[in-house]
C-alpha positions in Angstrom: 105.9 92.2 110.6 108.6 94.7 112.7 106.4 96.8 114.5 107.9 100.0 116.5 108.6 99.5 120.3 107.0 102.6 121.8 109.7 102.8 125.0 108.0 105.0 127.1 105.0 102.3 127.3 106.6 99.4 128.1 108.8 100.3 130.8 105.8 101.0 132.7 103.8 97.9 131.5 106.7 95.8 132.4 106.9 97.1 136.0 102.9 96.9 136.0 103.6 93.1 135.2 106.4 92.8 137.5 104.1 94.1 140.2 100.8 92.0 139.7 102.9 88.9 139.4 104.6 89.2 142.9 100.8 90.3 144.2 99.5 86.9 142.9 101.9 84.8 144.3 101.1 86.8 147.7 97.7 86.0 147.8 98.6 82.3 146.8 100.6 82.2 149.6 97.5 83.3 152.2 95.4 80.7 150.5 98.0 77.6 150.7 97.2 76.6 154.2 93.0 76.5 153.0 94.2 74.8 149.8 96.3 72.1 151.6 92.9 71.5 154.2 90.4 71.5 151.5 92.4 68.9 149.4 93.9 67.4 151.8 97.4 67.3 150.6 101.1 68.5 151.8 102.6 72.0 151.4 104.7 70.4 148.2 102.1 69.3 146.6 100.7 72.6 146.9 103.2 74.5 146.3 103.7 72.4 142.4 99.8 72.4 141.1 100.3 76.4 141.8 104.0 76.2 140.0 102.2 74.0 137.1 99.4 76.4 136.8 101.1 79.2 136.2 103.6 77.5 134.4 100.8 76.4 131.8 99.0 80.3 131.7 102.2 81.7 131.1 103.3 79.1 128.1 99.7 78.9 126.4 99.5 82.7 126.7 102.7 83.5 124.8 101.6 80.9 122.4 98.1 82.1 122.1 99.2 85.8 121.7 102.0 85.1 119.0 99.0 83.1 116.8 96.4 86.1 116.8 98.8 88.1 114.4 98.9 84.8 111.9 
């Protein structure tokens, strides 16, 4: 299944990505100090589950997206 790349869409769904990816780690960062008091845990630890988290989203949603088409 090739499928056309419409170029004038994806230039501006990539930057749309780019942008709400560096405004998620942002508002992880406000949270990490109420994170690291409600768990009680350091800044590393922290600082990994968020790494592993998105980590996991990012993997299981290429996977998931790549299946729908099978």
């Amino acid at each position: 299944m090739n499928h056309p790349i419409n170029k004038k869409v994806l230039m501006p769904v990539m930057l749309l990505g780019s942008f709400l990816s560096i405004l998620n780690q942002t508002i992880l960062n406000v949270a990490l100090p109420d994170l690291m008091e409600e768990f009680e845990i350091g800044p590393t630890t922290v600082d990994h589950w968020l790494y592993a988290g998105k980590w996991d989203f990012g993997t299981g949603d290429s996977l998931f997206d790549e299946t729908i088409y099978y």
